[in-house]
N, C-alpha and C positions, 0 to 999 in steps of 0.2 A: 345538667341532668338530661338523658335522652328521653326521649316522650315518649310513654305507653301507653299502649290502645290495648291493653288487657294485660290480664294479672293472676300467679298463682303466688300464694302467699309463704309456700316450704318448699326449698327442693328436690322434696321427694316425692312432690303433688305430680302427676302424671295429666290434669288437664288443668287449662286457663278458661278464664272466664271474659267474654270479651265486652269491651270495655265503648264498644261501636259495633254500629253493625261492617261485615266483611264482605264481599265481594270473593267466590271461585277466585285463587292463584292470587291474591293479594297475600303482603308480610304483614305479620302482627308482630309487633314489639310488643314483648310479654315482659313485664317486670316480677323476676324471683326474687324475694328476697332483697337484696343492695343493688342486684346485677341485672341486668335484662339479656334475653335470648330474641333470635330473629324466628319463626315460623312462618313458611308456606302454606298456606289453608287451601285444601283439597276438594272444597265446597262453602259456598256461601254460609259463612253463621251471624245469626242476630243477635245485638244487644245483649247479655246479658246471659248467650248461651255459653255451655262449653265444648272445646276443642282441645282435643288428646295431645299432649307434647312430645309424645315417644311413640310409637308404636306399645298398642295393648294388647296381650295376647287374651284370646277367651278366655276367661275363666279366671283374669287376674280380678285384685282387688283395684277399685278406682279411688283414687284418692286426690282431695281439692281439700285446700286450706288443713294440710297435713291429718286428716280424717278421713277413713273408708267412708263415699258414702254409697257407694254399691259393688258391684260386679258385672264385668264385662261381658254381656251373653255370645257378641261377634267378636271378631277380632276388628280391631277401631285403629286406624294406619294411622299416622302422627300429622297431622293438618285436617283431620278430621268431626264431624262433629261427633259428640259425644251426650247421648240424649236417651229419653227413652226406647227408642226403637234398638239401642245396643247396649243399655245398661238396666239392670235389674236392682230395684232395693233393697236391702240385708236389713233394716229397720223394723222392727216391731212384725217381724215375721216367727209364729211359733212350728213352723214348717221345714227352719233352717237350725241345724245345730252346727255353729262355728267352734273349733278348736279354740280354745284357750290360749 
């Protein structure tokens, strides 16, 4: 089995959660699923944060462990981190009416 240094749990989760801390231009081996993917990370991330596996456009939905947990307020390039300065919460907000 190859080793993974971070982890999204569906393949349709658009960020990992890392699993060490990273190091600017280091690979993370991400385990999806059965399979792992390679990422280039575009900025240092810590422990336990997360970093985007695709390019996110504004205003998409963010999703970890196959659950929106927010929304993207920048656009978050794919090795990047992905935190509050570029994600907003959709949670227990009565300010937001989401489509069905």
């Amino acid at each position: 089995m190859t080793k993974r240094d971070a982890i999204a749990l569906r393949a349709e989760d658009n960020v990992a959660t890392a699993l060490r801390d990273f190091a600017a231009g280091e690979v993370a081996t991400v385990g999806v699923d059965q399979s792992t993917v390679a990422v280039t990370l575009a900025e240092a991330i810590a422990f336990g944060h997360k970093f985007a596996l695709r390019d996110i456009a504004r205003g998409d939905d963010v999703l970890k462990y196959g659950e929106v947990i927010g929304r993207a307020t920048a656009d978050i390039a794919k090795g990047s981190h992905a935190h509050v300065q570029n994600i907003e919460s959709l949670r227990g907000r009565g300010d937001l009416v989401r489509p069905a």
